[in-house]
Biopython code that builds the backbone (N, CA, C, O; Angstrom):
import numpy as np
from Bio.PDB.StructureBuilder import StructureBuilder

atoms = [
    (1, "UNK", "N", (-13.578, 12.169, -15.156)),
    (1, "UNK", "CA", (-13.712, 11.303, -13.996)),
    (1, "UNK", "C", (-12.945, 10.009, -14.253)),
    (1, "UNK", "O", (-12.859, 9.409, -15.325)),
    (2, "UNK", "N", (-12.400, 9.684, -13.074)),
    (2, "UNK", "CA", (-11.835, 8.408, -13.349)),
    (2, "UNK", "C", (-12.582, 7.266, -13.380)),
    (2, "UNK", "O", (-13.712, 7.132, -12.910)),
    (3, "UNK", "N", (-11.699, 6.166, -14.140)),
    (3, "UNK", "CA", (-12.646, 4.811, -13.848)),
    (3, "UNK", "C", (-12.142, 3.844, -12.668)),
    (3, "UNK", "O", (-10.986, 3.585, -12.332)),
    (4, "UNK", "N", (-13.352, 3.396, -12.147)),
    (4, "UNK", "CA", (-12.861, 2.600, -11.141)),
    (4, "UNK", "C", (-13.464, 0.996, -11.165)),
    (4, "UNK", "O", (-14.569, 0.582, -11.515)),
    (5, "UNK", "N", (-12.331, 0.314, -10.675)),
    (5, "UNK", "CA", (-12.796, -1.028, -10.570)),
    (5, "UNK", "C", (-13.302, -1.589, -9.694)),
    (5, "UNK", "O", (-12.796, -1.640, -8.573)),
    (6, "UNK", "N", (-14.228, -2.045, -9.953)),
    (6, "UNK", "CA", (-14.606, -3.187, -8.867)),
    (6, "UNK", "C", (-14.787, -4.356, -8.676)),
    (6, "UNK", "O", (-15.364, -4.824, -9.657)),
    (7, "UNK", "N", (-14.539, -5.334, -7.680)),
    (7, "UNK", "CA", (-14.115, -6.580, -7.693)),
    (7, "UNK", "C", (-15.277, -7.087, -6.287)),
    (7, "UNK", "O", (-15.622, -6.612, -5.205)),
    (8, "UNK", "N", (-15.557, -8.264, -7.066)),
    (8, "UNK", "CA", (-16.514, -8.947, -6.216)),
    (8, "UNK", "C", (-16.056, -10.076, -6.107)),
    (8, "UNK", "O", (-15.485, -10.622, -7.051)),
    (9, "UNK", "N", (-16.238, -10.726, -4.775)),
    (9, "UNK", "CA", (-15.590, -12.548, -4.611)),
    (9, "UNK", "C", (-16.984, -13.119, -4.158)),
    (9, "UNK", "O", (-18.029, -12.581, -4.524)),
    (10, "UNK", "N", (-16.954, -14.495, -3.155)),
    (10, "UNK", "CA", (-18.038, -15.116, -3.315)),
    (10, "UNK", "C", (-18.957, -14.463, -1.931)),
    (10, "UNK", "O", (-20.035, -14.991, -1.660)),
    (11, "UNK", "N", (-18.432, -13.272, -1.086)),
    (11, "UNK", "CA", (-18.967, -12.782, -0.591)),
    (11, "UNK", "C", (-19.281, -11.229, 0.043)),
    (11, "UNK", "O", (-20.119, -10.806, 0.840)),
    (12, "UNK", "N", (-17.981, -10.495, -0.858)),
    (12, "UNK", "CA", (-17.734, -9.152, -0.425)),
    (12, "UNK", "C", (-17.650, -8.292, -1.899)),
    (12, "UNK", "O", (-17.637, -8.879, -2.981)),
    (13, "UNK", "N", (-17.607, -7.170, -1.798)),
    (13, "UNK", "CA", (-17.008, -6.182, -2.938)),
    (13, "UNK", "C", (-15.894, -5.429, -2.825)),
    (13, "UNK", "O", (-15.564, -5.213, -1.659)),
    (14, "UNK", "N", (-15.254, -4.991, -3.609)),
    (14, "UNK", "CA", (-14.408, -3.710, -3.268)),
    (14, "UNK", "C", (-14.275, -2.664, -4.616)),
    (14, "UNK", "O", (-14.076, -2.937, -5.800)),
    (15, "UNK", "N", (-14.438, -1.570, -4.044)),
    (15, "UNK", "CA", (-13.945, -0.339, -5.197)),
    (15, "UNK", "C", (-12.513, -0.512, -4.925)),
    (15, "UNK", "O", (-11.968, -1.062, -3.968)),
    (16, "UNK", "N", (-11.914, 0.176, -6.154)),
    (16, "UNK", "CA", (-10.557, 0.695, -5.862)),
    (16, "UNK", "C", (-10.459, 1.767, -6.410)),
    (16, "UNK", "O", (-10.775, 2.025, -7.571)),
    (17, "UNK", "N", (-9.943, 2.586, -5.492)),
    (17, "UNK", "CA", (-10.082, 4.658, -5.557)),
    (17, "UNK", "C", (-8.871, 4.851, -5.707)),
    (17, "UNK", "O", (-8.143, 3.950, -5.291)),
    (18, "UNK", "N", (-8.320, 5.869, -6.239)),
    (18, "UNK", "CA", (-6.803, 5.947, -5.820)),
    (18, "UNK", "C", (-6.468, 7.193, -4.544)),
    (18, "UNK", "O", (-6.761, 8.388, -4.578)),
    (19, "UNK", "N", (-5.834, 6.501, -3.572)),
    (19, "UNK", "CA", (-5.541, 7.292, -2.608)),
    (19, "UNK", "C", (-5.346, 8.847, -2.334)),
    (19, "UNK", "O", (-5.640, 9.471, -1.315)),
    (20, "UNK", "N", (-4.931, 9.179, -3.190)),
    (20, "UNK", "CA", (-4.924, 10.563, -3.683)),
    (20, "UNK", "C", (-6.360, 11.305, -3.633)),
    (20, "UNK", "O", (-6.474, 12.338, -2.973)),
    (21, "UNK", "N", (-7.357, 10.806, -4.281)),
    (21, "UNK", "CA", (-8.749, 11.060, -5.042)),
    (21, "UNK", "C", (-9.297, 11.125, -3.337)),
    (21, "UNK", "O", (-9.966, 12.150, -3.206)),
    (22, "UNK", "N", (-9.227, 10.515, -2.312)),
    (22, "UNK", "CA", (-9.429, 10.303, -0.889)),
    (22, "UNK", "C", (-9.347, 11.474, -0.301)),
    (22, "UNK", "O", (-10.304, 12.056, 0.209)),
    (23, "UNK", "N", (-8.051, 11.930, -0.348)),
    (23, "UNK", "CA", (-7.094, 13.025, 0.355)),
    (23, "UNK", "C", (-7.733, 13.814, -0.314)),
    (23, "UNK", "O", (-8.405, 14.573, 0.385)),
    (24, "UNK", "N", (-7.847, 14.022, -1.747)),
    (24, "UNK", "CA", (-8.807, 15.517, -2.330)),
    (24, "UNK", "C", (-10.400, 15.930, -1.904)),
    (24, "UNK", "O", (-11.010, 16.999, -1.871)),
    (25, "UNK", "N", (-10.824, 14.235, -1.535)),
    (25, "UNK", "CA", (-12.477, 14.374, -0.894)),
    (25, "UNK", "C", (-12.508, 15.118, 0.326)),
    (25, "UNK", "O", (-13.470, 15.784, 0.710)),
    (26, "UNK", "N", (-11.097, 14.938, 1.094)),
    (26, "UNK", "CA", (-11.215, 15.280, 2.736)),
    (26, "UNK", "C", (-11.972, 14.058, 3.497)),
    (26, "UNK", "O", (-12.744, 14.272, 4.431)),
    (27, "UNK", "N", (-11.601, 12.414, 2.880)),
    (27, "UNK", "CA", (-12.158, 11.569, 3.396)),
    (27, "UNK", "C", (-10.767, 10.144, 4.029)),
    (27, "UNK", "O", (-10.852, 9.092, 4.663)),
    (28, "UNK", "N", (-9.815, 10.808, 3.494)),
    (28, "UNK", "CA", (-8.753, 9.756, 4.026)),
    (28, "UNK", "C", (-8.423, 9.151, 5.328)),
    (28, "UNK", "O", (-7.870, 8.057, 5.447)),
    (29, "UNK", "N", (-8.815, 9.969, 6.368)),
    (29, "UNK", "CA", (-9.016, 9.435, 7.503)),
    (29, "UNK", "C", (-10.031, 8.742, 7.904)),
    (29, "UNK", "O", (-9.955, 7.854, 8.753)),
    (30, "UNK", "N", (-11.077, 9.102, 7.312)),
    (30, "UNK", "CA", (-12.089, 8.263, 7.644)),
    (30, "UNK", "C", (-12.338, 6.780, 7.516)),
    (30, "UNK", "O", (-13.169, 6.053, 8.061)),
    (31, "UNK", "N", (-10.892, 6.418, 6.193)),
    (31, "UNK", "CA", (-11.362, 5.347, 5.590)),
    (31, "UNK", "C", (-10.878, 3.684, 7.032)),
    (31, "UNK", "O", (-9.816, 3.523, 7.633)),
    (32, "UNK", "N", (-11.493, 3.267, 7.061)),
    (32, "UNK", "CA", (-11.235, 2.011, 7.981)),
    (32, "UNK", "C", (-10.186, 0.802, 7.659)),
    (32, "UNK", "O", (-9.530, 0.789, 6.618)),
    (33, "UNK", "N", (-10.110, -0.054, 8.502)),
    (33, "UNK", "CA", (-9.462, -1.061, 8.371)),
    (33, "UNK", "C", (-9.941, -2.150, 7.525)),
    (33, "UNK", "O", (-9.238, -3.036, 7.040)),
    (34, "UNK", "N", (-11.334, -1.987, 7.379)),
    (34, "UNK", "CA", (-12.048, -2.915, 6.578)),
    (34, "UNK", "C", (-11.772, -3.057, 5.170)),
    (34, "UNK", "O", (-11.723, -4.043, 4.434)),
    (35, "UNK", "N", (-11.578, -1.619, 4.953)),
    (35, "UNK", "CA", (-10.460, -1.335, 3.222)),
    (35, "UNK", "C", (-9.400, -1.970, 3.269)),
    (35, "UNK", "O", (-9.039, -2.462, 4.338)),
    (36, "UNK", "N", (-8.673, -2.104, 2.147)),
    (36, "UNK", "CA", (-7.682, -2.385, 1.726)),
    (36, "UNK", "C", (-6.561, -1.798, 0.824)),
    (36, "UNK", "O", (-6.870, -1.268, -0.243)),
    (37, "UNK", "N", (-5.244, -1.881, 1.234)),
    (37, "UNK", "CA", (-4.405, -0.854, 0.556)),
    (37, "UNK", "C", (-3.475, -1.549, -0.383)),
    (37, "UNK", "O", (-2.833, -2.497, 0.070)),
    (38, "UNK", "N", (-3.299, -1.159, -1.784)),
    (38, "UNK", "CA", (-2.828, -1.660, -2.314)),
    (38, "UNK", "C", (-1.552, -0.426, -3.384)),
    (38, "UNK", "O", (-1.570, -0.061, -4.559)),
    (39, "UNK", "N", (-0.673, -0.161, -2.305)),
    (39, "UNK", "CA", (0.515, 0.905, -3.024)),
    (39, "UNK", "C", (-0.722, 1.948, -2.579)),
    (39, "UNK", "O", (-1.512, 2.043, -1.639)),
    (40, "UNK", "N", (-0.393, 2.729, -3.912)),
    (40, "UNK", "CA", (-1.399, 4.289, -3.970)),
    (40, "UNK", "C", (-3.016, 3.995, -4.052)),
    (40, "UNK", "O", (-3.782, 4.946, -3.904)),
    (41, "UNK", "N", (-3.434, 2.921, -4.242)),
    (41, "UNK", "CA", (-4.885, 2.268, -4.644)),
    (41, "UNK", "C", (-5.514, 1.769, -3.105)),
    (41, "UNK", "O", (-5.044, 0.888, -2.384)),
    (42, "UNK", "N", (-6.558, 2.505, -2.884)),
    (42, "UNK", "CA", (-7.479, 2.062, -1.630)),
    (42, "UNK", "C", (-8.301, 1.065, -2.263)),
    (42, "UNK", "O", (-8.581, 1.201, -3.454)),
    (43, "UNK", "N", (-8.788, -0.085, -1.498)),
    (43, "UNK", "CA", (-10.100, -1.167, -1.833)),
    (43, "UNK", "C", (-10.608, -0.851, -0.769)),
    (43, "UNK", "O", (-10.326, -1.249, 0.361)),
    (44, "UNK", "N", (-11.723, 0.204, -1.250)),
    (44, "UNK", "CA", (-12.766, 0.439, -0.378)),
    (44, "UNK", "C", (-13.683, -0.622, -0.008)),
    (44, "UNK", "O", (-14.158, -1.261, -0.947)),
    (45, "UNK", "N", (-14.106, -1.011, 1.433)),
    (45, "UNK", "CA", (-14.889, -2.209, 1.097)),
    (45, "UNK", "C", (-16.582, -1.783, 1.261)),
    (45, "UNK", "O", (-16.891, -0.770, 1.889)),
    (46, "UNK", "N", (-17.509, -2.576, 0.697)),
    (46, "UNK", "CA", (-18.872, -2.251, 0.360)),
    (46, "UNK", "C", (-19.298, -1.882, 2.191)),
    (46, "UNK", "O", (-19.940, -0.841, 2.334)),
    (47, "UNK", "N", (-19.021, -2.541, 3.284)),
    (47, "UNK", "CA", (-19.644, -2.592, 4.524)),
    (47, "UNK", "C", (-19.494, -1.227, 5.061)),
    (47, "UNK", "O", (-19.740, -0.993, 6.245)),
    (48, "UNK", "N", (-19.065, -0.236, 4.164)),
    (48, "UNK", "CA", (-18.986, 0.717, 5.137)),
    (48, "UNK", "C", (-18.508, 2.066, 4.310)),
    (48, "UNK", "O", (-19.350, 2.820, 3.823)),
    (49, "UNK", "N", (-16.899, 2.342, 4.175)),
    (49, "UNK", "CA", (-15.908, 2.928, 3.283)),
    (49, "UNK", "C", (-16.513, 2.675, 1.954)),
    (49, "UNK", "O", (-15.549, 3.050, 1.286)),
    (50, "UNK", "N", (-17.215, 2.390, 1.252)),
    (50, "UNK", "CA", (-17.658, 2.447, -0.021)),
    (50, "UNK", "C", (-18.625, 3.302, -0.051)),
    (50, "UNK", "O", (-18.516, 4.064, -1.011)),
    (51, "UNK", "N", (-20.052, 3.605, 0.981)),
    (51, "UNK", "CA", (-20.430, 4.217, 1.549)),
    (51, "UNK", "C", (-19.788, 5.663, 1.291)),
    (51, "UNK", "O", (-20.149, 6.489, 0.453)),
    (52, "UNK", "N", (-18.804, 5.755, 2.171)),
    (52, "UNK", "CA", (-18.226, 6.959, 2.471)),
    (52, "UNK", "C", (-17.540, 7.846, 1.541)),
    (52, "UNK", "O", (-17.157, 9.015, 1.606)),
    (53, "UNK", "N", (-17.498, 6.828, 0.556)),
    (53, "UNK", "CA", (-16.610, 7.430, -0.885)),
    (53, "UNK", "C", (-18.044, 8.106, -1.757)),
    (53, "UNK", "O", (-18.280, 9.268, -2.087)),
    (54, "UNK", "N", (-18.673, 7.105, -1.910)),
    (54, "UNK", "CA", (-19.948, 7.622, -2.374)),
    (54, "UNK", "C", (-20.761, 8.862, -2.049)),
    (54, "UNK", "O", (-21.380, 9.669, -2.743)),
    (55, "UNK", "N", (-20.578, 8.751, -0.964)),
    (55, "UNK", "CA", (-21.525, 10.103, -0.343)),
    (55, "UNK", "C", (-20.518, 11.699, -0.763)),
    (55, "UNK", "O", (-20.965, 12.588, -1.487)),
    (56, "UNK", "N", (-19.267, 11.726, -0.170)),
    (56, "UNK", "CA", (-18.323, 12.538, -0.650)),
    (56, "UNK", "C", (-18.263, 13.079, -2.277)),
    (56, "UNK", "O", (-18.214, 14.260, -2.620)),
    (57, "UNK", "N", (-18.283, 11.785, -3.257)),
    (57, "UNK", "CA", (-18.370, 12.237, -4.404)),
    (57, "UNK", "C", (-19.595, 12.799, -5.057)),
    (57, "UNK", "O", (-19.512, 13.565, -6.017)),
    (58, "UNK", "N", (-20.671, 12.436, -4.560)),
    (58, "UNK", "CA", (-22.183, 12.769, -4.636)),
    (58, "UNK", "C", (-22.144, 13.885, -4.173)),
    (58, "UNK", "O", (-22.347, 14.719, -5.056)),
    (59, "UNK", "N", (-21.928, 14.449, -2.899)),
    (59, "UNK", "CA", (-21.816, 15.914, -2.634)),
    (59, "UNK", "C", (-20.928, 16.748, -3.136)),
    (59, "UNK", "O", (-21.005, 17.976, -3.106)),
    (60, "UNK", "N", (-20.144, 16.152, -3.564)),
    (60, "UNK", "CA", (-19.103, 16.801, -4.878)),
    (60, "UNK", "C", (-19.969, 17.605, -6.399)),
    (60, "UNK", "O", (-20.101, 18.665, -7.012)),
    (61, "UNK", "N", (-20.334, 16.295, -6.370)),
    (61, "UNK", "CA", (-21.395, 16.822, -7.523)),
    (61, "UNK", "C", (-22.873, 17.037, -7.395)),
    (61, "UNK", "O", (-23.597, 16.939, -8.386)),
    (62, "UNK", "N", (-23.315, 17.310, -6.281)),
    (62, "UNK", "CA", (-24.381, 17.635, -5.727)),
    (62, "UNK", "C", (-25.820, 16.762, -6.171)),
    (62, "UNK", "O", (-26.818, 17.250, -6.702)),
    (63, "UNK", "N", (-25.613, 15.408, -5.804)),
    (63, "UNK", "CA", (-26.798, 13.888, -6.305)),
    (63, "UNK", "C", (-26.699, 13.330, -5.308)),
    (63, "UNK", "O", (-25.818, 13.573, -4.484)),
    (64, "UNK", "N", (-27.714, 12.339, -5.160)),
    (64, "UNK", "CA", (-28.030, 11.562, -3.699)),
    (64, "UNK", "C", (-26.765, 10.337, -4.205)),
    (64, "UNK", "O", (-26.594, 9.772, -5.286)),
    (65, "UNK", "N", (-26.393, 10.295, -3.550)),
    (65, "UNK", "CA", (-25.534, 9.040, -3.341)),
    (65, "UNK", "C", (-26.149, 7.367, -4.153)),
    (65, "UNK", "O", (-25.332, 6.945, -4.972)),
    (66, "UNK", "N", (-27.024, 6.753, -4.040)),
    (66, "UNK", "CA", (-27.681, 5.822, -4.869)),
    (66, "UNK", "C", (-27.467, 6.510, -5.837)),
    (66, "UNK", "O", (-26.282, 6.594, -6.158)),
    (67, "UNK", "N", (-28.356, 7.169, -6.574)),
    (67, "UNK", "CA", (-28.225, 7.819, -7.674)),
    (67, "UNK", "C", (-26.746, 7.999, -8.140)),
    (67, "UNK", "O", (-26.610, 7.584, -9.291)),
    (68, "UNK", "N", (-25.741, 8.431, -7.660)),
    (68, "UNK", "CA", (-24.904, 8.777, -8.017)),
    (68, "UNK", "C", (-24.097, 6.991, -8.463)),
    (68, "UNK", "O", (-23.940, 6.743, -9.659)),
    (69, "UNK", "N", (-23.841, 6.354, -7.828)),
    (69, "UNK", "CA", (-23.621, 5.299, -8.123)),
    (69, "UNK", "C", (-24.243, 4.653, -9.286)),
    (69, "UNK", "O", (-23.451, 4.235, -10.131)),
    (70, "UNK", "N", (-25.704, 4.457, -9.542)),
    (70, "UNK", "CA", (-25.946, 4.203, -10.253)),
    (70, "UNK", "C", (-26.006, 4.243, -11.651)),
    (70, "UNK", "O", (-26.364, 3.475, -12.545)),
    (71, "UNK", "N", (-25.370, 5.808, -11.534)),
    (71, "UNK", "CA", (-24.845, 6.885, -13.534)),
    (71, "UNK", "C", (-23.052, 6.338, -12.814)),
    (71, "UNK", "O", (-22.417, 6.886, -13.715)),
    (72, "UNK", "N", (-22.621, 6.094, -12.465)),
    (72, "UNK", "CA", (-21.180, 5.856, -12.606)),
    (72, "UNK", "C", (-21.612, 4.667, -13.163)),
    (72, "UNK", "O", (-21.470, 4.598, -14.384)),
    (73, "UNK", "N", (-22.211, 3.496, -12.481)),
    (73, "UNK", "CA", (-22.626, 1.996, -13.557)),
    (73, "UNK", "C", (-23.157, 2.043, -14.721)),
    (73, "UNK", "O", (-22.794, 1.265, -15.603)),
    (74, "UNK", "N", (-24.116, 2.974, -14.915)),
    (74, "UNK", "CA", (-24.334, 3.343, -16.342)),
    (74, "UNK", "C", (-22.936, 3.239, -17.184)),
    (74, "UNK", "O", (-22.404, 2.360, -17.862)),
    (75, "UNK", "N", (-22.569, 4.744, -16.754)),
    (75, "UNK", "CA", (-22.071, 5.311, -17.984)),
    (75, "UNK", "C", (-19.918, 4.597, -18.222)),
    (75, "UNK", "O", (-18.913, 4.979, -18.822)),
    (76, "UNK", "N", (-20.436, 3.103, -17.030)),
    (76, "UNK", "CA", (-19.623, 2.261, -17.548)),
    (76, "UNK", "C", (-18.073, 2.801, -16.529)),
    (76, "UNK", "O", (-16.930, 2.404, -16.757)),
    (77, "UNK", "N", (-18.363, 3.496, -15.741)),
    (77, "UNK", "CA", (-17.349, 4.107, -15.138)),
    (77, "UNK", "C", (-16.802, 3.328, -14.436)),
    (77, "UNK", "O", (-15.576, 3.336, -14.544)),
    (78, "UNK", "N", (-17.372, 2.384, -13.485)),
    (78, "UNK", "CA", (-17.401, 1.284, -12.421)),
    (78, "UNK", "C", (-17.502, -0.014, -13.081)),
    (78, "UNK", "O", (-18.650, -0.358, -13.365)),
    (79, "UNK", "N", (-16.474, -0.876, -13.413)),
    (79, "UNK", "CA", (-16.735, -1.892, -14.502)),
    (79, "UNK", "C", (-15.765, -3.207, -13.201)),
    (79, "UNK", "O", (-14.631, -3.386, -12.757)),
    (80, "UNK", "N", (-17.010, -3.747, -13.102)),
    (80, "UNK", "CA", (-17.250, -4.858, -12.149)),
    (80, "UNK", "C", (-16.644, -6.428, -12.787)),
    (80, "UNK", "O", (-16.870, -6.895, -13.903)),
    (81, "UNK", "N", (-15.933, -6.942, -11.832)),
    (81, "UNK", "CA", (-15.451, -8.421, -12.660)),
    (81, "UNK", "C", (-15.861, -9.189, -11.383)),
    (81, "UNK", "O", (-16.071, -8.439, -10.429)),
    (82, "UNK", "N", (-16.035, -10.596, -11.123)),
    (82, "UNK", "CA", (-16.664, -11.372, -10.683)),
    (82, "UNK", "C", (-15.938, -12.082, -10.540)),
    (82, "UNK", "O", (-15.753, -12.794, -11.527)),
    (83, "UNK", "N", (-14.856, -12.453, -9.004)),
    (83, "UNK", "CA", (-14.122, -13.694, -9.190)),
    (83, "UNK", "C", (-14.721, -14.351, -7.842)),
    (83, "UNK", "O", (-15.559, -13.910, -7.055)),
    (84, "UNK", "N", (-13.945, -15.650, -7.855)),
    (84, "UNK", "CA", (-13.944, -17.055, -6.723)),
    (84, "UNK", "C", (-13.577, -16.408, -5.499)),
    (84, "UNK", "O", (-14.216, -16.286, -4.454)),
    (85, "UNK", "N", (-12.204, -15.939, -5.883)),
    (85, "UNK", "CA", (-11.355, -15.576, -4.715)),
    (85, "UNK", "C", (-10.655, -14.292, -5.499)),
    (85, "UNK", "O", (-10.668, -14.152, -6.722)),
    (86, "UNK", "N", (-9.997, -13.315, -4.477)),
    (86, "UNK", "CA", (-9.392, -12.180, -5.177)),
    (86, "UNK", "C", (-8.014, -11.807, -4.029)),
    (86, "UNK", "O", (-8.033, -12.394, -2.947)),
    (87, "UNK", "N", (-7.425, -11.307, -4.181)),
    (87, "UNK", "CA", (-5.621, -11.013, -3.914)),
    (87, "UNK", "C", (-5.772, -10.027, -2.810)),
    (87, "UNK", "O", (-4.953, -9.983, -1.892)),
    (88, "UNK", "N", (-7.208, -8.922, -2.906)),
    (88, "UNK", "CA", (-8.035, -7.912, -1.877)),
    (88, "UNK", "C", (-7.854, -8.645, -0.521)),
    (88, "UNK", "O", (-7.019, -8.147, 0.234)),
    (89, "UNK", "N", (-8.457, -9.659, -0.135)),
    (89, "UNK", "CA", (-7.936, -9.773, 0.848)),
    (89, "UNK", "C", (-6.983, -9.936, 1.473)),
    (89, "UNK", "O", (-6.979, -9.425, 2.593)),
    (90, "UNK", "N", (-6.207, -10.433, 1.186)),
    (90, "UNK", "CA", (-4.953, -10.742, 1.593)),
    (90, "UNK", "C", (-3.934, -9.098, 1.570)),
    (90, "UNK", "O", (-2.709, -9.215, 1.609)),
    (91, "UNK", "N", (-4.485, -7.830, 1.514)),
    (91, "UNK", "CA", (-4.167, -6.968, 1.637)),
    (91, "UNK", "C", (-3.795, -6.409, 2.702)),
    (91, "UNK", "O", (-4.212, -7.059, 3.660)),
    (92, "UNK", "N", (-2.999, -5.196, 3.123)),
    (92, "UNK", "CA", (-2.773, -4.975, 4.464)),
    (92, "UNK", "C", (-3.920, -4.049, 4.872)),
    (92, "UNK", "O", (-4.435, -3.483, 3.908)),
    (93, "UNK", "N", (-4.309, -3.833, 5.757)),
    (93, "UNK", "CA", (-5.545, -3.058, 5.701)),
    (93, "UNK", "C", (-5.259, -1.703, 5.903)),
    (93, "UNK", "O", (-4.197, -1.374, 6.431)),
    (94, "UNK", "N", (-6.240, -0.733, 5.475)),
    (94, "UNK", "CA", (-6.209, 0.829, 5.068)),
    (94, "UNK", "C", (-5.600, 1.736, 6.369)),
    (94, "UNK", "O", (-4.683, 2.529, 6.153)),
    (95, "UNK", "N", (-5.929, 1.640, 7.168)),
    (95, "UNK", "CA", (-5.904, 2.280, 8.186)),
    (95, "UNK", "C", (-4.394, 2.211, 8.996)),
    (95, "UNK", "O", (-3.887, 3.080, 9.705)),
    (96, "UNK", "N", (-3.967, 1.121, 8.702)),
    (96, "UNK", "CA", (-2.371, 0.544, 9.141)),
    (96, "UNK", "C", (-1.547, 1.599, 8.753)),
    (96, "UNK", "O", (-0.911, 2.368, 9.473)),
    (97, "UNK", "N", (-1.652, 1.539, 7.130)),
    (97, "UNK", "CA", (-0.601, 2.025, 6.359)),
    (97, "UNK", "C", (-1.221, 3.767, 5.750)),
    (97, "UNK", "O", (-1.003, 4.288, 4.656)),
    (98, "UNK", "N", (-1.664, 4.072, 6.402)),
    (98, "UNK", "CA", (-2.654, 5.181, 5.487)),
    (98, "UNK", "C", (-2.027, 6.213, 5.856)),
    (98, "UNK", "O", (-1.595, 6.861, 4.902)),
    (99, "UNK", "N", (-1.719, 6.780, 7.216)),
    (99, "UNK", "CA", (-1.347, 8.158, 7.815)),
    (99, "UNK", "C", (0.150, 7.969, 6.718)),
    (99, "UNK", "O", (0.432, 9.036, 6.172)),
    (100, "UNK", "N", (1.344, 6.479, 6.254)),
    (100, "UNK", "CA", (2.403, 7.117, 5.544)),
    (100, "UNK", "C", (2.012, 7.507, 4.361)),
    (100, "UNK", "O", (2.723, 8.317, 3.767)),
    (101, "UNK", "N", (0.991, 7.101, 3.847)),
    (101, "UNK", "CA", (0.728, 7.101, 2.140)),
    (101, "UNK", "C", (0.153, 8.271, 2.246)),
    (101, "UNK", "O", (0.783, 9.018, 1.498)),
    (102, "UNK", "N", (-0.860, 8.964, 2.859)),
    (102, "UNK", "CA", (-0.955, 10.273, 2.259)),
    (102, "UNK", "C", (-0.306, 11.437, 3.270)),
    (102, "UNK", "O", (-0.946, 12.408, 3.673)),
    (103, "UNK", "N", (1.125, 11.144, 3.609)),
    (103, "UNK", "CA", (1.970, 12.112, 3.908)),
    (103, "UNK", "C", (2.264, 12.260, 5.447)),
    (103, "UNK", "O", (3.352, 12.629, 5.890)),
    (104, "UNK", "N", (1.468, 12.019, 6.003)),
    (104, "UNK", "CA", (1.294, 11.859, 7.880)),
    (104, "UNK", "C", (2.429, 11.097, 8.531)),
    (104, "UNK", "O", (2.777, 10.051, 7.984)),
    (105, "UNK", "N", (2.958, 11.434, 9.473)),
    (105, "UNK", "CA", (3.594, 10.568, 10.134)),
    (105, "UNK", "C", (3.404, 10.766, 11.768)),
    (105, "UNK", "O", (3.963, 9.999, 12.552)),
]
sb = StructureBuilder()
sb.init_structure("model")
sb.init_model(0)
sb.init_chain("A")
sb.init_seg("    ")
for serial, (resi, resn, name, xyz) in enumerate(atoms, 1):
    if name == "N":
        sb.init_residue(resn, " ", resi, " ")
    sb.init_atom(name, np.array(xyz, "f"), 0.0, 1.0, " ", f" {name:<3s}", serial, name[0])
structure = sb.get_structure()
């Protein structure tokens, strides 16, 4: 499993998935504008699309979603940094750029 980062500012979160890992869930369309795209790297954001990643990978591996999150924080998978301000926002958002990045036009 991969590791993923997550980034918290003084009022939001974001995972970052890699776009690819999306397209293999069968969740790439779903993902919103509220994400953020960064090249091949989605910033899923917590209000929603973080959600949606979660549930997908949980039924992947057949665990309730909380739960499932919670052994990715365990076992150190999801390794969280804590800034002021972060570069995430200022991103273009997911949904803009998404149908070129995973192949759609």
């Amino acid at each position: 499993m991969n590791q993923y980062d997550e980034i918290r500012d003084h009022c939001k979160r974001w995972i970052g998935v890699p776009v690819p890992e999306l397209v293999e869930l069968g969740i790439a369309e779903q993902i919103t504008s509220s994400s953020r795209l960064d090249e091949d790297l989605a910033w899923l954001d917590e209000d929603g699309d973080l959600g949606t990643w979660l549930k997908a990978l949980a039924e992947k591996f057949g665990v309730k979603p909380g739960v499932f999150y919670q052994k990715l924080r365990d076992e150190r998978t999801i390794v969280t940094t804590q800034v002021a301000w972060t570069y995430i926002r200022e991103l273009p958002p997911f949904c803009l750029q998404a149908k070129r990045v995973v192949g759609h036009t």
